[in-house]
mmCIF file of the N, C-alpha and C atoms, coordinates in Angstrom:
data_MODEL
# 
_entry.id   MODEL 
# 
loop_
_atom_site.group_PDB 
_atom_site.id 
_atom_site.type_symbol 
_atom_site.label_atom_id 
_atom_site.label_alt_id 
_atom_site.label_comp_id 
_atom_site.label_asym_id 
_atom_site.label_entity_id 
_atom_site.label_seq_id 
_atom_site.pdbx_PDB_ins_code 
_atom_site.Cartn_x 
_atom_site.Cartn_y 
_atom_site.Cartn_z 
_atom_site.occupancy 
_atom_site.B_iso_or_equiv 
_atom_site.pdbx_formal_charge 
_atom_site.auth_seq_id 
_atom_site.auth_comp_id 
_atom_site.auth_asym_id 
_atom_site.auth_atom_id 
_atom_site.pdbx_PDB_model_num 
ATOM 1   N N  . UNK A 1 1  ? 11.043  -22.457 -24.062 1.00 0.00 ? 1  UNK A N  1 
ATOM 2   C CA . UNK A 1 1  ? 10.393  -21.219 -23.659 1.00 0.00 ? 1  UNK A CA 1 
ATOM 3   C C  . UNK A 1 1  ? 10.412  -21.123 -22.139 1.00 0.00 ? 1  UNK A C  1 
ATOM 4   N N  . UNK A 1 2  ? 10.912  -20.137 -21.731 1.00 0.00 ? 2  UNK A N  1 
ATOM 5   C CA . UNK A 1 2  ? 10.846  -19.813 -20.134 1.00 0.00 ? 2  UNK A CA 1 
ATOM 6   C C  . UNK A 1 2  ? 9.982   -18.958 -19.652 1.00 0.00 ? 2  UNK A C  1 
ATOM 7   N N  . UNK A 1 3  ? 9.128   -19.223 -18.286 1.00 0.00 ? 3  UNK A N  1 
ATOM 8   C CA . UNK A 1 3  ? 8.377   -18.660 -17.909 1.00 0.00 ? 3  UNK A CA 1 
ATOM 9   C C  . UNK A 1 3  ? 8.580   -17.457 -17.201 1.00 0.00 ? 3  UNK A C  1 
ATOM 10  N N  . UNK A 1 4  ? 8.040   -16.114 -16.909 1.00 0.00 ? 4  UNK A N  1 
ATOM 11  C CA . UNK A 1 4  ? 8.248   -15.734 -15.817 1.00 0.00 ? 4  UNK A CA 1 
ATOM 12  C C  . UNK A 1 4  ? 7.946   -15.541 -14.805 1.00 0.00 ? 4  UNK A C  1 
ATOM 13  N N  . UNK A 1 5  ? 8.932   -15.283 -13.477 1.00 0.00 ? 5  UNK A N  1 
ATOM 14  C CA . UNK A 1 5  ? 8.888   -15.901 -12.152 1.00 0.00 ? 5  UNK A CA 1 
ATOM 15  C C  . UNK A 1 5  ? 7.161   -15.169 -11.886 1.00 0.00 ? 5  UNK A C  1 
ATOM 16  N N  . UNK A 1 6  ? 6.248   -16.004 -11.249 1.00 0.00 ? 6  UNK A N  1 
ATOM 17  C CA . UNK A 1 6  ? 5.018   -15.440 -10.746 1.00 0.00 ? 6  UNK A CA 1 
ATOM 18  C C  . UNK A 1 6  ? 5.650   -14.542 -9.542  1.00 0.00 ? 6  UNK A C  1 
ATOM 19  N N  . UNK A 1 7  ? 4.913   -13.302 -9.201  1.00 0.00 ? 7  UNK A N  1 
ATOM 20  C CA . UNK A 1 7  ? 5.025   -12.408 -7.928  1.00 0.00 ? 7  UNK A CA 1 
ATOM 21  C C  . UNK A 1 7  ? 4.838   -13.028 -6.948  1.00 0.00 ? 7  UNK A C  1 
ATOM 22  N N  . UNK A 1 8  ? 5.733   -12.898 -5.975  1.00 0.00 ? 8  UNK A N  1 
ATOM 23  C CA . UNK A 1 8  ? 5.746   -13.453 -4.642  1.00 0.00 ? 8  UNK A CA 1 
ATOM 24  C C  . UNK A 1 8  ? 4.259   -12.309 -3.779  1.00 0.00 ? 8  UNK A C  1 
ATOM 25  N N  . UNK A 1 9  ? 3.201   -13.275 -3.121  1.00 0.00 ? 9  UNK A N  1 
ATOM 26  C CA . UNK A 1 9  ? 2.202   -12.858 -2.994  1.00 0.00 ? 9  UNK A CA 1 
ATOM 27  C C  . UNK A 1 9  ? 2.296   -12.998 -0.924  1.00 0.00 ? 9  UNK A C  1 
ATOM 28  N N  . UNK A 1 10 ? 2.049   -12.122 -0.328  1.00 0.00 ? 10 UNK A N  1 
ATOM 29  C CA . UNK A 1 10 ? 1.763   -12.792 1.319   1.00 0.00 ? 10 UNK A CA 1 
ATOM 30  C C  . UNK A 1 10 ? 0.026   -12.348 1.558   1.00 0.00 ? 10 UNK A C  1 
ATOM 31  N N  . UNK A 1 11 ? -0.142  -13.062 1.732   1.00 0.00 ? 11 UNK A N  1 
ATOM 32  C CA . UNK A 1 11 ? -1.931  -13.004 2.652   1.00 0.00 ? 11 UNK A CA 1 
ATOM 33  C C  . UNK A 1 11 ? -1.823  -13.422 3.913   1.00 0.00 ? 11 UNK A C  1 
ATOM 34  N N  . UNK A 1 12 ? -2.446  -11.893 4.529   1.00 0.00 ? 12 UNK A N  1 
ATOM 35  C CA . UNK A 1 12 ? -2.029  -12.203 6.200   1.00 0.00 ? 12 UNK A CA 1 
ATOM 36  C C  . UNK A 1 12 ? -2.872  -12.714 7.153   1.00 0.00 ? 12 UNK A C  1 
ATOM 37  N N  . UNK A 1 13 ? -4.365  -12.793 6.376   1.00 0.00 ? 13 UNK A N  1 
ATOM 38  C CA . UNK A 1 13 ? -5.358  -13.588 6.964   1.00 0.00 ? 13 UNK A CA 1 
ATOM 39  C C  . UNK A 1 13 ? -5.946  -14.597 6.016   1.00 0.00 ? 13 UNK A C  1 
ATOM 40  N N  . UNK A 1 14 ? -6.933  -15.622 6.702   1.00 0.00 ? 14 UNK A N  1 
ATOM 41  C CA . UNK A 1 14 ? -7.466  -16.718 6.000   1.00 0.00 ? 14 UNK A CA 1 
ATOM 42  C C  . UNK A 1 14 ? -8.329  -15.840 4.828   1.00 0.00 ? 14 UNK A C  1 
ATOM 43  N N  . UNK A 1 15 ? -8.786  -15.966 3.728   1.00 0.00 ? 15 UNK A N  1 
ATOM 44  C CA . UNK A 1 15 ? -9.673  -15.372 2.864   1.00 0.00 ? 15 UNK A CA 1 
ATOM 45  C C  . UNK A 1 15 ? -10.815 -16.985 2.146   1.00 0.00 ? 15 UNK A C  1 
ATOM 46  N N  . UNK A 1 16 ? -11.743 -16.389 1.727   1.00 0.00 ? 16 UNK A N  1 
ATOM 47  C CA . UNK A 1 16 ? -12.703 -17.147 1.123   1.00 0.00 ? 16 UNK A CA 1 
ATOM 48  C C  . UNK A 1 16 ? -11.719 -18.333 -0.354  1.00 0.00 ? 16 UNK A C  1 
ATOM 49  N N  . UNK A 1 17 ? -12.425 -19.650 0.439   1.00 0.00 ? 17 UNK A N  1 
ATOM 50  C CA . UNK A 1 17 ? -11.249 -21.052 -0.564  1.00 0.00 ? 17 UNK A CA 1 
ATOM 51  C C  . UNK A 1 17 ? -11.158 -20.581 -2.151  1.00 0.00 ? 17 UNK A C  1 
ATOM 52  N N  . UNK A 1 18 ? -12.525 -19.770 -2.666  1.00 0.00 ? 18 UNK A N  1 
ATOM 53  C CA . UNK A 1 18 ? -12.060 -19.668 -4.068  1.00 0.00 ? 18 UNK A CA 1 
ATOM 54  C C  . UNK A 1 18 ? -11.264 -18.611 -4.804  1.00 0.00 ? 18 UNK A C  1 
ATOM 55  N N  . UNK A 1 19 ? -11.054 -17.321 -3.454  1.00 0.00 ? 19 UNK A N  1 
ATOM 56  C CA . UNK A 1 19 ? -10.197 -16.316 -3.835  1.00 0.00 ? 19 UNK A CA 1 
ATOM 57  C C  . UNK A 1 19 ? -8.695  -17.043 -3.386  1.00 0.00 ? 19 UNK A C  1 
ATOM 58  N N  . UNK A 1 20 ? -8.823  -17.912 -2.408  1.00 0.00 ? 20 UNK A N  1 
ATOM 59  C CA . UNK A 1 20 ? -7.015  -18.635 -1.820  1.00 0.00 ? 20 UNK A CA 1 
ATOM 60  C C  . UNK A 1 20 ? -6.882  -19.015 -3.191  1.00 0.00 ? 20 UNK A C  1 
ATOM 61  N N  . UNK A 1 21 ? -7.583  -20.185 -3.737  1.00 0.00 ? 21 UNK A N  1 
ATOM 62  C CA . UNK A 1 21 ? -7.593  -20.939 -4.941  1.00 0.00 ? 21 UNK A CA 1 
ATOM 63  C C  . UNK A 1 21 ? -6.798  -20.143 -6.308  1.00 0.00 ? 21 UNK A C  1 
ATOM 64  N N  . UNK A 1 22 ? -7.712  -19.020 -6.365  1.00 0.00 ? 22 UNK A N  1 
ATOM 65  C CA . UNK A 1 22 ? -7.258  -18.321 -7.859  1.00 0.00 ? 22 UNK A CA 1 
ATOM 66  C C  . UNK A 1 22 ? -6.437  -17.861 -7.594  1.00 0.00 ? 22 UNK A C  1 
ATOM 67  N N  . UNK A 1 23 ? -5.531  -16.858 -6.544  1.00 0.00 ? 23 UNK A N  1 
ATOM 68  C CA . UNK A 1 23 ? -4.738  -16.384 -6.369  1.00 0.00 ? 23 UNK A CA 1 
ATOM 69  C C  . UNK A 1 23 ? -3.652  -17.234 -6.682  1.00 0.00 ? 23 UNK A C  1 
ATOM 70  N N  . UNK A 1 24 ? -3.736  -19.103 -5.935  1.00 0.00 ? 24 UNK A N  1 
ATOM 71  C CA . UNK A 1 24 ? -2.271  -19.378 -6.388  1.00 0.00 ? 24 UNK A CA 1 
ATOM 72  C C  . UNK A 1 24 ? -2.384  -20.181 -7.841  1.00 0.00 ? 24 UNK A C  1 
ATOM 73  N N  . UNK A 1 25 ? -2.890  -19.897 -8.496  1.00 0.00 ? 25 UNK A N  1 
ATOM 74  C CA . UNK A 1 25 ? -3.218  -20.027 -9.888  1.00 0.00 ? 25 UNK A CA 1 
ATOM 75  C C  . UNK A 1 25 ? -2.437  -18.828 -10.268 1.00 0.00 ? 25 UNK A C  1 
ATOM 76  N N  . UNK A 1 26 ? -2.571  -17.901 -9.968  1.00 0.00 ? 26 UNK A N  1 
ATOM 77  C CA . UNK A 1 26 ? -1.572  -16.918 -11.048 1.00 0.00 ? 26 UNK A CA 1 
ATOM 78  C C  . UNK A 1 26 ? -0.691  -15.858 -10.182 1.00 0.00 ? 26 UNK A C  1 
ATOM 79  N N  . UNK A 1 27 ? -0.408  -16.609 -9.047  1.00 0.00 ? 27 UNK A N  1 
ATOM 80  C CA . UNK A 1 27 ? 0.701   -16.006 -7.858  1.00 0.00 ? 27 UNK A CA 1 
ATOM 81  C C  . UNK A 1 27 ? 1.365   -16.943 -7.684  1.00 0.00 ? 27 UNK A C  1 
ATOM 82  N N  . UNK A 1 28 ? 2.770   -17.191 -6.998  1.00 0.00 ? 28 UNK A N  1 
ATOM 83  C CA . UNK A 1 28 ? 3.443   -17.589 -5.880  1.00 0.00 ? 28 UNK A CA 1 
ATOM 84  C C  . UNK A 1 28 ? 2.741   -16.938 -4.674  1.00 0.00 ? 28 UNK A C  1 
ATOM 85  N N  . UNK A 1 29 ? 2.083   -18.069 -3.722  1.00 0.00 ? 29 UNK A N  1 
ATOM 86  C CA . UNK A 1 29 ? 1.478   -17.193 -2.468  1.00 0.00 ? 29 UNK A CA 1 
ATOM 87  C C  . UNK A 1 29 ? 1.859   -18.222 -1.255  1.00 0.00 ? 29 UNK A C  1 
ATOM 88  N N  . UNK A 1 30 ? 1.949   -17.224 -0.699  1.00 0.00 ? 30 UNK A N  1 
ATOM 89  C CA . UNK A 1 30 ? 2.171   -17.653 0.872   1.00 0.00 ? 30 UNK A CA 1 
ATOM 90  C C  . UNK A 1 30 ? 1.276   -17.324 1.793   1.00 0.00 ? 30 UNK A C  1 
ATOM 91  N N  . UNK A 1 31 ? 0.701   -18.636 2.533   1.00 0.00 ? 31 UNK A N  1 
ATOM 92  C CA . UNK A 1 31 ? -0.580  -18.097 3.240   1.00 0.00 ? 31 UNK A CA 1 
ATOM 93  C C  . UNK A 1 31 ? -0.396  -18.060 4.417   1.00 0.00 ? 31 UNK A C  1 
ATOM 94  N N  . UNK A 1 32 ? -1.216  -17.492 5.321   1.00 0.00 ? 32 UNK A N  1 
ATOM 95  C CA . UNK A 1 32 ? -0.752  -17.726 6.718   1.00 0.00 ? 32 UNK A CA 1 
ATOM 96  C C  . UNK A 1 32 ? -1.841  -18.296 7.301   1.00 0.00 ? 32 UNK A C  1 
ATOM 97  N N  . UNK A 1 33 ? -1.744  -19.833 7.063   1.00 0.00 ? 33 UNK A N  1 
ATOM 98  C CA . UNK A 1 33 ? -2.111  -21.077 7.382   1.00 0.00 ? 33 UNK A CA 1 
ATOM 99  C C  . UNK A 1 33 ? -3.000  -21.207 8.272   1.00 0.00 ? 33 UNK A C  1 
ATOM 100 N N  . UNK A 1 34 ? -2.364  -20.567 9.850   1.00 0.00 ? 34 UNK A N  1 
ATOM 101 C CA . UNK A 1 34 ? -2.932  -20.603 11.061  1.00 0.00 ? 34 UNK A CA 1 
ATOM 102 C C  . UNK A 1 34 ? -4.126  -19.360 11.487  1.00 0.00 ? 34 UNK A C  1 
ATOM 103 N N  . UNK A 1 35 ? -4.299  -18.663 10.493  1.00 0.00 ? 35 UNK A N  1 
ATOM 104 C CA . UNK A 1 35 ? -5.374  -17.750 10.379  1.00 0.00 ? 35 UNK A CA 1 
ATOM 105 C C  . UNK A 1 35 ? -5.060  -16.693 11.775  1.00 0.00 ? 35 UNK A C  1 
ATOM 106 N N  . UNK A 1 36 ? -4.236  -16.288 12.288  1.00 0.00 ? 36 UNK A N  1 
ATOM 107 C CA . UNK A 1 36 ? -3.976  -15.604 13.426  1.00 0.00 ? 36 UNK A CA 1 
ATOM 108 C C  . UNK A 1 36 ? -3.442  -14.442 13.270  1.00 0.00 ? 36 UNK A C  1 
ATOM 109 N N  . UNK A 1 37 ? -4.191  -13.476 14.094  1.00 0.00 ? 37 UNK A N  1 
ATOM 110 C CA . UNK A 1 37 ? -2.996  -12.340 14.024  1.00 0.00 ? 37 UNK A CA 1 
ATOM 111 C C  . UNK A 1 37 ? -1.460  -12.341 14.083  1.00 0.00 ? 37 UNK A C  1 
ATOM 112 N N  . UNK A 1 38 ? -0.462  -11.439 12.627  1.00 0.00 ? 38 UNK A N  1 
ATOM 113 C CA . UNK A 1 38 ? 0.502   -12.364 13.225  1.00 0.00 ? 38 UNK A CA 1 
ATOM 114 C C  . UNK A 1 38 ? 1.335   -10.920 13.984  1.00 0.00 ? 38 UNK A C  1 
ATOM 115 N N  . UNK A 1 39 ? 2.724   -11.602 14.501  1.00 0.00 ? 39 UNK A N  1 
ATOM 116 C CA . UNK A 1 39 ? 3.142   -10.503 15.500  1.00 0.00 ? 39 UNK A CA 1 
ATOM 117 C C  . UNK A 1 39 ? 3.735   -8.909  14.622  1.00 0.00 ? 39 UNK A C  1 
ATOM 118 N N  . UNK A 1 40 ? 4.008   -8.329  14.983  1.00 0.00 ? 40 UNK A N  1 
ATOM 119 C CA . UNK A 1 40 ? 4.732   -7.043  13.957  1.00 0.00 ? 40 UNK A CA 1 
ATOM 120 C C  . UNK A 1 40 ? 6.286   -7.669  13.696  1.00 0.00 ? 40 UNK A C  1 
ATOM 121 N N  . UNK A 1 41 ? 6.483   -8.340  14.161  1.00 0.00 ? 41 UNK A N  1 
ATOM 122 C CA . UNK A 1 41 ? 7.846   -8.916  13.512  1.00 0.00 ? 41 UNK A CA 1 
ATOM 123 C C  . UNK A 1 41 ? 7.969   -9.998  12.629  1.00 0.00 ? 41 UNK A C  1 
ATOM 124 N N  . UNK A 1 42 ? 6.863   -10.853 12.788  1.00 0.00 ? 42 UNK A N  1 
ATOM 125 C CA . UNK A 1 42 ? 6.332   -11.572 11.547  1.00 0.00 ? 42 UNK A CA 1 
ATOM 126 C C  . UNK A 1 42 ? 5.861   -11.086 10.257  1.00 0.00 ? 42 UNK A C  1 
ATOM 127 N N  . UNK A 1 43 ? 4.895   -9.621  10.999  1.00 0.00 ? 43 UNK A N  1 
ATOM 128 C CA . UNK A 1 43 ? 5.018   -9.020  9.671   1.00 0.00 ? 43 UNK A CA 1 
ATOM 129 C C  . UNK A 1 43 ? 5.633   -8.835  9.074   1.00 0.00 ? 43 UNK A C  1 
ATOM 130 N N  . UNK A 1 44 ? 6.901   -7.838  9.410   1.00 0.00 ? 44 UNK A N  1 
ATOM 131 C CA . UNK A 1 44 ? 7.849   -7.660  8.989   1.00 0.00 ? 44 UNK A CA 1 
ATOM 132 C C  . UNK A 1 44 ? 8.773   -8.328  7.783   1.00 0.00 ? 44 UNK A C  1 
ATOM 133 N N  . UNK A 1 45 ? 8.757   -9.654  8.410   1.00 0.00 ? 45 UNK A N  1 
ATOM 134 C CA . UNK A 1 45 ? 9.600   -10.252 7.293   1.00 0.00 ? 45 UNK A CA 1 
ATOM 135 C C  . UNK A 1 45 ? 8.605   -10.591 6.703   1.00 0.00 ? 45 UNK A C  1 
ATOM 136 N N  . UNK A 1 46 ? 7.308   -10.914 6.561   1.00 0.00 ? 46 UNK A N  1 
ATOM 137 C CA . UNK A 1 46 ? 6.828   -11.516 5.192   1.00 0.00 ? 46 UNK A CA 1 
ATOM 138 C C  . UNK A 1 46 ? 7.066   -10.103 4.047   1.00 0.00 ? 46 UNK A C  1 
ATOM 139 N N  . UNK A 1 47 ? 6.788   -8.884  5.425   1.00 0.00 ? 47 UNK A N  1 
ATOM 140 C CA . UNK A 1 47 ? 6.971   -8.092  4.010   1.00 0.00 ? 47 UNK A CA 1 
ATOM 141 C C  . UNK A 1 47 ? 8.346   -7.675  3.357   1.00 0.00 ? 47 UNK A C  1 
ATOM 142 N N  . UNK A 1 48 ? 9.664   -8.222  4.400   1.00 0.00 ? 48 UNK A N  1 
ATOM 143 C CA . UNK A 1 48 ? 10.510  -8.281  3.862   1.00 0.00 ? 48 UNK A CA 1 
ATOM 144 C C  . UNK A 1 48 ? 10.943  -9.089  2.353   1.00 0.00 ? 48 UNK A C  1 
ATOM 145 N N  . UNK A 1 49 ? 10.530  -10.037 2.119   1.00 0.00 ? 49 UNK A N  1 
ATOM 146 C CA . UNK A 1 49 ? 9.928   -11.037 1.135   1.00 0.00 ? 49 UNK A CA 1 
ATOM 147 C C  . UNK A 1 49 ? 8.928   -11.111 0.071   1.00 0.00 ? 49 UNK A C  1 
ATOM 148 N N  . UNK A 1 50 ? 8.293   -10.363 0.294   1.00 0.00 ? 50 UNK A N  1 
ATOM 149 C CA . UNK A 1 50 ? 7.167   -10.158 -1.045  1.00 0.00 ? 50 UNK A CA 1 
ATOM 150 C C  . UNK A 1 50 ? 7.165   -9.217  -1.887  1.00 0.00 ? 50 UNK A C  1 
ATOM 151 N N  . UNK A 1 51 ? 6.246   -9.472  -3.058  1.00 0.00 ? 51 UNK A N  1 
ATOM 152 C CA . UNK A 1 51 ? 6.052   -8.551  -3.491  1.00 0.00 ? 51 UNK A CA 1 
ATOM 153 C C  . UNK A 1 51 ? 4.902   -7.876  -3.771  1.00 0.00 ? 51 UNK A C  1 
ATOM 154 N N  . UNK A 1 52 ? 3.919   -8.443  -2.985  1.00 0.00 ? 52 UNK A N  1 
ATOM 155 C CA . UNK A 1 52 ? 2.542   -8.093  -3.021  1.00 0.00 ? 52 UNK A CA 1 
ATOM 156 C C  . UNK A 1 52 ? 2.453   -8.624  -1.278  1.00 0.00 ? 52 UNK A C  1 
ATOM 157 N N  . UNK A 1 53 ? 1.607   -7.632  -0.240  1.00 0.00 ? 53 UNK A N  1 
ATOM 158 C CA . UNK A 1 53 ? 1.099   -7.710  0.295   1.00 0.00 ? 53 UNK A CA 1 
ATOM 159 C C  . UNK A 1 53 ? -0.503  -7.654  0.742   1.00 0.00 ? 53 UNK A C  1 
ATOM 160 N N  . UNK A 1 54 ? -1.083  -8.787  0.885   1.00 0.00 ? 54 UNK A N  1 
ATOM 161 C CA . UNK A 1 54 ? -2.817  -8.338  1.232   1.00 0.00 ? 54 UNK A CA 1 
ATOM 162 C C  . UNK A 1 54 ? -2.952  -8.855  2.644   1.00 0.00 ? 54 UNK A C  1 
ATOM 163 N N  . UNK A 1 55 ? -3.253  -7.660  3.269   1.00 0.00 ? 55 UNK A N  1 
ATOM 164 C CA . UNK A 1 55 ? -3.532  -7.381  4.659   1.00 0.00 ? 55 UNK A CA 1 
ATOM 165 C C  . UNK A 1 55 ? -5.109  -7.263  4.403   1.00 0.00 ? 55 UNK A C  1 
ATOM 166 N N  . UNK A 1 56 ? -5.416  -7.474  6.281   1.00 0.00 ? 56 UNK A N  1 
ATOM 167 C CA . UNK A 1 56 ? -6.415  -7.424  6.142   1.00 0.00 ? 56 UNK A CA 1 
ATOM 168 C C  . UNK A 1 56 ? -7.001  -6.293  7.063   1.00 0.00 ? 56 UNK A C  1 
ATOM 169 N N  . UNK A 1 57 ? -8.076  -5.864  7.840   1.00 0.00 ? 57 UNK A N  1 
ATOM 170 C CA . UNK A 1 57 ? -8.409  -4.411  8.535   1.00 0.00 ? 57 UNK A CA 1 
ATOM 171 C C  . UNK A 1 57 ? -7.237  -4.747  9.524   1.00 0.00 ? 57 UNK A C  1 
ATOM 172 N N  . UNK A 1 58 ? -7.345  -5.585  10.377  1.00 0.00 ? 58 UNK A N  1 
ATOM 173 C CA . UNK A 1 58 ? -7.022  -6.243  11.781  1.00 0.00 ? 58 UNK A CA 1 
ATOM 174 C C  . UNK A 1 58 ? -5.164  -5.916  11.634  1.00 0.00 ? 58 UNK A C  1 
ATOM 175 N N  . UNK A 1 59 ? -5.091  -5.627  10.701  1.00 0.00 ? 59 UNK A N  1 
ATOM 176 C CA . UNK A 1 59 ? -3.042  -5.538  10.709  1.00 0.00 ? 59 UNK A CA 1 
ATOM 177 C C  . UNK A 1 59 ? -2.562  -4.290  11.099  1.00 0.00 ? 59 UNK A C  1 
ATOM 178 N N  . UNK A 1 60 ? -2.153  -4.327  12.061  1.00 0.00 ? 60 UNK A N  1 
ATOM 179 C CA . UNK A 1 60 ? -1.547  -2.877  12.260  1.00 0.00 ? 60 UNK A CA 1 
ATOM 180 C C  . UNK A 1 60 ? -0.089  -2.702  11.174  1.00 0.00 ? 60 UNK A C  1 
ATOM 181 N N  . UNK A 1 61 ? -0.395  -1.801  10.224  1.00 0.00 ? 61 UNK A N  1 
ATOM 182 C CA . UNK A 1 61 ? 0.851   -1.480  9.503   1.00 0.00 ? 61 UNK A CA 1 
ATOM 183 C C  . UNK A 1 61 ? 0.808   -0.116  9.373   1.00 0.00 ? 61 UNK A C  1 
ATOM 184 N N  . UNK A 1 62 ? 1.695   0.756   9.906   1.00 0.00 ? 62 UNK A N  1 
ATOM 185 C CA . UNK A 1 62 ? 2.417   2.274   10.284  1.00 0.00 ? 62 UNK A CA 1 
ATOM 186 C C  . UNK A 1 62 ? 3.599   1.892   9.468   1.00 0.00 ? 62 UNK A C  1 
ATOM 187 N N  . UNK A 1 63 ? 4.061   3.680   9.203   1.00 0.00 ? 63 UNK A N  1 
ATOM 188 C CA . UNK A 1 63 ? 4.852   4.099   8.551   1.00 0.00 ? 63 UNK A CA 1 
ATOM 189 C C  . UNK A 1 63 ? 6.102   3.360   8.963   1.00 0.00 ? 63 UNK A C  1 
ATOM 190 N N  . UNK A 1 64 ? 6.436   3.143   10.117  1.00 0.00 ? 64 UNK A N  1 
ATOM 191 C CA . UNK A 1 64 ? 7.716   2.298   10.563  1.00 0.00 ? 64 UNK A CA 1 
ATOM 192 C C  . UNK A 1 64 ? 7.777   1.135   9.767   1.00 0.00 ? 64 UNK A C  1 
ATOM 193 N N  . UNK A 1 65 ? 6.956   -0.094  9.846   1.00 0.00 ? 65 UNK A N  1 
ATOM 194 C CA . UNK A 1 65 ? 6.877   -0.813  9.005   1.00 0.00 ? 65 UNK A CA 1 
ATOM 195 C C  . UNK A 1 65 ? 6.701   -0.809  7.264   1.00 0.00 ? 65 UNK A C  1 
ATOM 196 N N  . UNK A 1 66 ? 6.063   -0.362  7.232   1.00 0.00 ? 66 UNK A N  1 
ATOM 197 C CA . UNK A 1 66 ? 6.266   0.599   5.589   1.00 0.00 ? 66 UNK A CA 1 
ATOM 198 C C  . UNK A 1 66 ? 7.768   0.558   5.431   1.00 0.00 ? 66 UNK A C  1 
ATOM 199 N N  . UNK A 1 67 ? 8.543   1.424   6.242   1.00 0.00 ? 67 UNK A N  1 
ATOM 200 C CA . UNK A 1 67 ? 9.833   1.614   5.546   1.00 0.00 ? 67 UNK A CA 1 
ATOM 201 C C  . UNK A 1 67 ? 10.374  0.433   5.803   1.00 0.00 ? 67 UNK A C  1 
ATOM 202 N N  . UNK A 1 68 ? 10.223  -0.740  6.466   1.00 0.00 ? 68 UNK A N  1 
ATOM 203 C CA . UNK A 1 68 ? 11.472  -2.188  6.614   1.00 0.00 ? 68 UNK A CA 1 
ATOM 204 C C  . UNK A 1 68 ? 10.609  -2.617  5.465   1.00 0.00 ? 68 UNK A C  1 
ATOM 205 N N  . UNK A 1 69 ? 10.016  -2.432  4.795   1.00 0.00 ? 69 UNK A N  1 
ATOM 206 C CA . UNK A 1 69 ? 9.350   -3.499  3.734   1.00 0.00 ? 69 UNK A CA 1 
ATOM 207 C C  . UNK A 1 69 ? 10.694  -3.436  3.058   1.00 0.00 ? 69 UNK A C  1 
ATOM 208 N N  . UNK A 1 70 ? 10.722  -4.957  2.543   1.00 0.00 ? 70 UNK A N  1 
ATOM 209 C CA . UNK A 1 70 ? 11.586  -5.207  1.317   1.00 0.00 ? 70 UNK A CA 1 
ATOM 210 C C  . UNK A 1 70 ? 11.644  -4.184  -0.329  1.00 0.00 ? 70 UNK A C  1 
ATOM 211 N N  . UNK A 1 71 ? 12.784  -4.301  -0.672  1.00 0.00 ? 71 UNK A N  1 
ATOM 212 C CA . UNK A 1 71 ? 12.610  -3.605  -2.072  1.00 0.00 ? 71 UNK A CA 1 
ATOM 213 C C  . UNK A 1 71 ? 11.386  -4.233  -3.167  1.00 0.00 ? 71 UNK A C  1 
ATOM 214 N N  . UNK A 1 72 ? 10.942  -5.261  -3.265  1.00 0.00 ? 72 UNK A N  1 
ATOM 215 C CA . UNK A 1 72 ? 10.409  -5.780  -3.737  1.00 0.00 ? 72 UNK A CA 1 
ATOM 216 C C  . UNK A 1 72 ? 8.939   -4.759  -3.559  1.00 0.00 ? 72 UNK A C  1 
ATOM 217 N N  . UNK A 1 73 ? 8.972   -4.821  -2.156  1.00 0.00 ? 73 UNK A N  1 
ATOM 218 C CA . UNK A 1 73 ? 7.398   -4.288  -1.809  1.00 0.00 ? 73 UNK A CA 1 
ATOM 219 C C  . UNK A 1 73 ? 7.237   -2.697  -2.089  1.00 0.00 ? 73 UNK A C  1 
ATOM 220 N N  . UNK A 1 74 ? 8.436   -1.926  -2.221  1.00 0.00 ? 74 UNK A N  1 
ATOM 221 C CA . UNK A 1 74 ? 8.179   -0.571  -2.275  1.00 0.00 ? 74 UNK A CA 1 
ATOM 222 C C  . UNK A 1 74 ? 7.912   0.093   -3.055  1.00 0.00 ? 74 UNK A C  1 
# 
């Protein structure tokens, strides 16, 4: 029996250990470790890469970025 692939997940800030926790219980997630704002070109590619993005207030994301999101994300 084969599984299927969990959604590639990005979290762009630190969040509370038991929401990190459950999330990679039923995600592929990628965290961003260093808890920092990250640059708009970092953004970029995580959202080039995912398929779920959770931002947090602090992210500047405009329509420019919107459109480089990956197919995944759109």
């Amino acid at each position: 029996m084969t599984h299927p692939k969990k959604p590639e997940v990005f979290v762009t800030r630190k969040l509370p250990a038991p929401v990190e926790a459950r999330m990679q219980e039923l995600f592929s997630v990628e965290l961003n470790r260093d808890d920092r704002p990250l640059t708009r070109d970092e953004l970029a590619a995580a959202m080039s890469r995912a398929d779920v993005l959770v931002p947090t207030l602090t992210d500047q994301i405009d329509k420019a970025l919107i459109e480089k999101a990956g197919p995944r994300l759109s």
